[in-house]
N, C-alpha and C positions, 0 to 999 in steps of 0.2 A: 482596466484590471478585471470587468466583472465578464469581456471575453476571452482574457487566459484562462481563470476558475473554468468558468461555462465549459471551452475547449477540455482541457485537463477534466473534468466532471464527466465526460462525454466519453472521455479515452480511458479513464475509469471504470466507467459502464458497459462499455463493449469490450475490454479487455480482462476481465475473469475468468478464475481458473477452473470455479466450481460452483452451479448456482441451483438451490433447494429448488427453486422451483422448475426445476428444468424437468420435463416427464419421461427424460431417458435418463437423468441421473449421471452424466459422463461428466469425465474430468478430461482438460486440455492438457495433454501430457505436455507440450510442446509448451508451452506457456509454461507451466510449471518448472520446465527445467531451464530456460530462462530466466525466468525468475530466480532461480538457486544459482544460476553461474554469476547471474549481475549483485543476488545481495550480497552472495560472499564474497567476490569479487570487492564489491567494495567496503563491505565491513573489515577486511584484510588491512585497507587502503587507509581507512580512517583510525582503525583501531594504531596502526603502523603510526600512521602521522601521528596520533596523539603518543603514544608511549615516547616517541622523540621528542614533542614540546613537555610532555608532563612527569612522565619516566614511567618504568614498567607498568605498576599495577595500578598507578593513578591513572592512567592514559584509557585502559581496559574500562575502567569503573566510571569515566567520564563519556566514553562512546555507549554504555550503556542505558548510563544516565539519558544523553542526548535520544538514543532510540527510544527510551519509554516517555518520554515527554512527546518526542514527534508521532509516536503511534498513538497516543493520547488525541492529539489533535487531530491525528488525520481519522479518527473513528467517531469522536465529534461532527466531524465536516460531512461525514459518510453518512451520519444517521439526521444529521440537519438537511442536507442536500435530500433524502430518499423522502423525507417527512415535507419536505416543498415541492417533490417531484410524483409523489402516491400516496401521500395522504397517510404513512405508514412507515416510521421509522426502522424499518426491519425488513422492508419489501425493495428491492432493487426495480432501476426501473429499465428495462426492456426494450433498447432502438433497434440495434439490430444483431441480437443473439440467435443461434443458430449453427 
């Protein structure tokens, strides 16, 4: 299990969209809009499925629920992971950005 995280941890880190520390400041549009075709893509998907098991406005308020717990964790993981990786929970660590 601790080379899936690693992997995943790795494809995290080379995969952003926008990073402070970068000294030209640029953002990866292409990634970004990526990013916007596949969340909503599947917030559609999930929000859908739920309103069919749970009914209209439960299904909505339970995909929501479900995102802010996993965004929870996954910023946990991010600020644990950079704090084992740089010494600095706020510092991303740098393979190969560029």
């Amino acid at each position: 299990m601790g080379r899936l995280v690693d992997r995943l941890g790795k494809f995290d880190d080379d995969s952003v969209i926008y990073r402070d520390d970068d000294s030209t400041q640029t953002v990866d549009w292409r990634r970004m809009a990526i990013a916007y075709v596949v969340g909503s893509a599947l917030a559609a998907l999930l929000i859908g499925g739920a309103d069919l098991v749970f009914g209209q406005p439960v299904g909505a308020l339970a995909v929501l629920g479900l995102t802010v717990v996993l965004l929870t964790f996954y910023l946990l993981w991010r600020r644990r992971r950079n704090e084992r990786l740089t010494g600095s929970a706020t510092t991303w660590p740098s393979h190969e950005y560029g």
